[in-house]
C-alpha positions as CSV (number, residue, x, y, z in Angstrom):
1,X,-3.5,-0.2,18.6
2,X,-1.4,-2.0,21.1
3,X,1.3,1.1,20.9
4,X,-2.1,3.0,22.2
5,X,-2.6,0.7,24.7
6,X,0.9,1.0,26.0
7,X,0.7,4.3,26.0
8,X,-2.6,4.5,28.0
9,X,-1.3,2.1,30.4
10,X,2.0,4.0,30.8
11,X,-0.2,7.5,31.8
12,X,-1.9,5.1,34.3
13,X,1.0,4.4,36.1
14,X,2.5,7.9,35.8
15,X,-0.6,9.4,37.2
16,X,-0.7,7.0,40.4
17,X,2.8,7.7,41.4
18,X,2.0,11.6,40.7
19,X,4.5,11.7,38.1
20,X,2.6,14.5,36.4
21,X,5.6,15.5,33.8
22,X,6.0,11.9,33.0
23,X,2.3,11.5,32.7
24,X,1.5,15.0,29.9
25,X,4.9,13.5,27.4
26,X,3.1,10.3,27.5
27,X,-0.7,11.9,26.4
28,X,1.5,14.1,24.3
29,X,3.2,11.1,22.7
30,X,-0.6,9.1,22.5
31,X,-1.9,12.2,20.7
32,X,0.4,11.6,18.1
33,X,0.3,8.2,18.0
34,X,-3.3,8.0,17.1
35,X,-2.6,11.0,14.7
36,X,-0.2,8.6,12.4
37,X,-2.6,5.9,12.9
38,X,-5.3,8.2,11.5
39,X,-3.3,9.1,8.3
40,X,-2.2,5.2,8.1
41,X,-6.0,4.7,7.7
42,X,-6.7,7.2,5.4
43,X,-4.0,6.4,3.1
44,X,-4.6,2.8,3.4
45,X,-8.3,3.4,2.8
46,X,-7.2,5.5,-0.6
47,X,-5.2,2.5,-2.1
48,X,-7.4,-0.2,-1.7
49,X,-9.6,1.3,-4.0
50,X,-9.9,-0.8,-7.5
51,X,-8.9,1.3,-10.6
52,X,-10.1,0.0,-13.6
53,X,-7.8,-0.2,-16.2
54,X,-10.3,-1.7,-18.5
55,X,-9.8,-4.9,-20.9
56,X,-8.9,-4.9,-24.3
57,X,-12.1,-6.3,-26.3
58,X,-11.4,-8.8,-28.9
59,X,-11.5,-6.3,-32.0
60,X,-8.6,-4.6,-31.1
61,X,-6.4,-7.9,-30.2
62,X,-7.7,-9.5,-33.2
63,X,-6.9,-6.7,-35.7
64,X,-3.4,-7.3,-35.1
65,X,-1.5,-9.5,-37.5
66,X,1.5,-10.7,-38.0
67,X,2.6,-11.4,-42.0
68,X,5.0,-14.0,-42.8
69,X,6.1,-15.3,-46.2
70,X,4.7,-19.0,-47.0
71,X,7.8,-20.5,-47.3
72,X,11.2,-19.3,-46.6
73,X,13.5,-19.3,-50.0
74,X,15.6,-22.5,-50.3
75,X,19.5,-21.6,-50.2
76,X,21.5,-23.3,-52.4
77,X,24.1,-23.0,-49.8
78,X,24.2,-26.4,-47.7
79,X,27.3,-26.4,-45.0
């Protein structure tokens, strides 16, 4: 937006002191400016889209278990 405004302001200038060369690389160099602002927007616009990755409902979490024995064997190895 404000490189835009630049620009614009820079073919004002060009044009009132008949710098006509100056003046066409400077639209040229707007026209592409607001061309890689447009595809900024349109990619920016694609990624803020939510993608639901849905949430585990408690069946599945639950159904997981984890076995352990009671109580571990005493060793009659004491250190």
């Amino acid at each position: 937006m404000q490189i835009c405004g630049n620009l614009t302001a820079r073919i004002a200038e060009a044009e009132a002191n008949h710098w006509l060369g100056e003046a066409e690389g400077l639209k040229v160099s707007l026209a592409g400016a607001r061309d890689k602002l447009a595809q900024m927007n349109q990619i920016t616009s694609q990624r803020s889209a939510a993608i639901n990755l849905g949430m585990p409902d408690f069946a599945t979490a639950a159904s997981r278990t984890v076995t352990t024995p009671a109580a571990l064997p005493a060793s009659g190895n004491t250190q």
